[in-house]
C-alpha positions in Angstrom: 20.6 29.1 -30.3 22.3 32.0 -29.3 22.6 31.2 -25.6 24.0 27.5 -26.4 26.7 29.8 -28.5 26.9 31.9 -25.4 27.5 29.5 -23.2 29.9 27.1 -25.5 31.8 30.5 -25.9 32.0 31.0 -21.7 33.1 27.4 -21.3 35.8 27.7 -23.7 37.0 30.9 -22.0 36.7 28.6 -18.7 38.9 26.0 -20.3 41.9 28.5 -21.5 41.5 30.3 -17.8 42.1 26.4 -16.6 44.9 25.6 -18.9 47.0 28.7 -18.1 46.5 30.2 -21.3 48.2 27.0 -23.4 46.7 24.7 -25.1 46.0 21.5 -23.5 47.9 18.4 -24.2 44.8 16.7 -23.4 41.1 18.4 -24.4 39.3 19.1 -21.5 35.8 18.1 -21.9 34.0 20.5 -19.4 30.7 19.6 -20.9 30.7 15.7 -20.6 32.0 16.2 -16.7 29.8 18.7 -16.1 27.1 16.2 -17.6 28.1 13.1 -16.0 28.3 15.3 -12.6 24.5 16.0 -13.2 23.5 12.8 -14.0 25.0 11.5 -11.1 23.6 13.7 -9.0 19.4 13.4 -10.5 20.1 9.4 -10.0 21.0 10.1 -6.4 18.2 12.9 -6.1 15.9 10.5 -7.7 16.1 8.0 -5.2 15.2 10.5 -2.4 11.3 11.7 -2.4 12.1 14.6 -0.4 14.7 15.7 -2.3 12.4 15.0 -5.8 9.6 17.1 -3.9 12.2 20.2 -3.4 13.1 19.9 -6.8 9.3 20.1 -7.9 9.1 23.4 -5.5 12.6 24.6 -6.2 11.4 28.1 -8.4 8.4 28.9 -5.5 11.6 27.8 -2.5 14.1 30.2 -4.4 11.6 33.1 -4.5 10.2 32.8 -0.4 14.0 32.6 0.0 14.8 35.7 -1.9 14.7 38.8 0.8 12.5 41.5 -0.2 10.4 39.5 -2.6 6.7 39.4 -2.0 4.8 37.6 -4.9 5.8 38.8 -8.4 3.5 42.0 -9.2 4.6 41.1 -12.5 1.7 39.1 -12.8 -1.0 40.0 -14.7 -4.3 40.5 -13.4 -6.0 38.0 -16.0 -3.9 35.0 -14.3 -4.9 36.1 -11.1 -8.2 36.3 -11.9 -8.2 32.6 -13.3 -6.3 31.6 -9.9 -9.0 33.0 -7.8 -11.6 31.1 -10.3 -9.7 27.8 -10.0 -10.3 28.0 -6.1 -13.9 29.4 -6.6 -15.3 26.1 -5.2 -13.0 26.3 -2.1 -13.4 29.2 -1.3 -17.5 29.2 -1.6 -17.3 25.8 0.8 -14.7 28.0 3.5 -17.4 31.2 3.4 -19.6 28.8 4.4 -17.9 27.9 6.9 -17.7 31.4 8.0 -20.3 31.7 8.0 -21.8 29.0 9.6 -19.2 29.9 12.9 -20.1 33.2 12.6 -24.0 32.3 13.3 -22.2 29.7 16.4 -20.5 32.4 17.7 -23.1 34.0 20.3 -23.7 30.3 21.3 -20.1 30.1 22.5 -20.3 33.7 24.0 -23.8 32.0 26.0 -23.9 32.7 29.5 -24.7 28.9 30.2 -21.1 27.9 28.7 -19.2 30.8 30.5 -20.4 29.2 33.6 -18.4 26.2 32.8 -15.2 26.8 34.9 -17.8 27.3 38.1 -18.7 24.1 38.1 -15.9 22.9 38.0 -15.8 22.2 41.9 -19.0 20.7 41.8 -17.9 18.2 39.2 -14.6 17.6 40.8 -17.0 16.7 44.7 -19.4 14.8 42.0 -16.5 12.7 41.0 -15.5 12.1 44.4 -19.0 10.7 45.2 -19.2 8.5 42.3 -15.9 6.7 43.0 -16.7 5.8 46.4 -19.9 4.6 45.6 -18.4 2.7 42.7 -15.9 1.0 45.7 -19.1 0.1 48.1 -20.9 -1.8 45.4 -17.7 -3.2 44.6 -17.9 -4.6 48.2 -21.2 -4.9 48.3 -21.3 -7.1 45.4 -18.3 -9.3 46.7 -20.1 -9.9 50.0 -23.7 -10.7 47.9 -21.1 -13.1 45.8 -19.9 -15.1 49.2 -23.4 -15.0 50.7 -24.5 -16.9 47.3 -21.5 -19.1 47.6 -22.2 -20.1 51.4 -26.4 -20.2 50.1 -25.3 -23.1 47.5 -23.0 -24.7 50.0 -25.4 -24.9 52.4 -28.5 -26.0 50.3 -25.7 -29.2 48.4 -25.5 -30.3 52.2 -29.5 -30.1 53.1 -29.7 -31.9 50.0 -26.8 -34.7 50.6 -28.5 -35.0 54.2 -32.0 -35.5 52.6 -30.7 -37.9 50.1 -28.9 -39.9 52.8 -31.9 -39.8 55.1 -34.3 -40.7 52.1 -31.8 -43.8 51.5 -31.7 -44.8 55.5 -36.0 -44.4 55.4 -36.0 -46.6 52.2 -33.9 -49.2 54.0 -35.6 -48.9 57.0 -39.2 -49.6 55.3 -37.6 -52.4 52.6 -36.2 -54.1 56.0 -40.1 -53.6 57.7 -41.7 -55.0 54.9 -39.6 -57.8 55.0 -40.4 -58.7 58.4 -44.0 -58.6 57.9 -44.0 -60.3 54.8 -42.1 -62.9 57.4 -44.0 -62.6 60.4 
């Protein structure tokens, strides 16, 4: 109560500093414009989800901003305490993790996996080799393809010709057998 007093008090002061000293024809009403100014300006903040999300972090923003201020020793040891409890779940799961690349670790350091940039060469010719013989099946397989092609081509005519010669030997016998059954 005594601070609204305070303040109500400072704002007044604020107002006679404004007015010169005399007293206004017209009340200034510092408090509603100074309302309306932040209401105004939490609708337009409002509509902005960055701007909401600094607002949320404004106290922790104000005190990494502050030079010289490391987190507040004024803490007391019982909250941090509880902080470190709240995260004791985390931060058994990240040990284990330690842990767990901690036992990986002469793996890595293995003499088989410090090798790796020697090959390198060796891959790189490997490569090479594979490509080219990726480009003569390539051509092999086209010229398998128009062999086939030509094979089927070829066998379609033998067996047009057949058909056609088949046809010529079934006239040929129809026009016999009618000679004899005339003769």
């Amino acid at each position: 109560m005594a601070d609204i007093s305070e303040m109500e008090a400072r704002i007044e002061a604020l107002e006679r500093a404004l007015c010169g000293g005399r007293p206004p024809a017209k009340r200034l009403q510092c408090i509603d414009a100074l309302t309306k100014i932040q209401a105004t300006l939490d609708a337009a903040a409002g509509k902005r989800e960055r701007v909401r999300a600094l607002f949320k972090k404004l106290d922790e923003l104000l005190r990494v901003l502050e030079p010289g201020q490391s987190p507040s020793p004024a803490v007391p040891d019982s909250v941090k305490l509880q902080i470190v409890f709240s995260g004791e779940s985390t931060l058994k799961t990240q040990a284990g993790l330690l842990e767990e690349v901690e036992q990986l670790i002469p793996l890595l350091e293995s003499q088989s996996l410090q090798a790796i940039p020697g090959y390198s060469g060796q891959l790189q010719a490997l490569t090479q080799v594979h490509v080219r013989q990726q480009d003569e099946c390539a051509a092999v397989e086209n010229e398998v393809k128009t062999l086939v092609e030509e094979y089927n081509r070829t066998l379609l005519l033998l067996s047009r010709q057949f058909v056609q010669w088949d046809e010529e030997l079934t006239r040929v016998e129809v026009a016999r057998g009618a000679r004899r059954v005339l003769d």
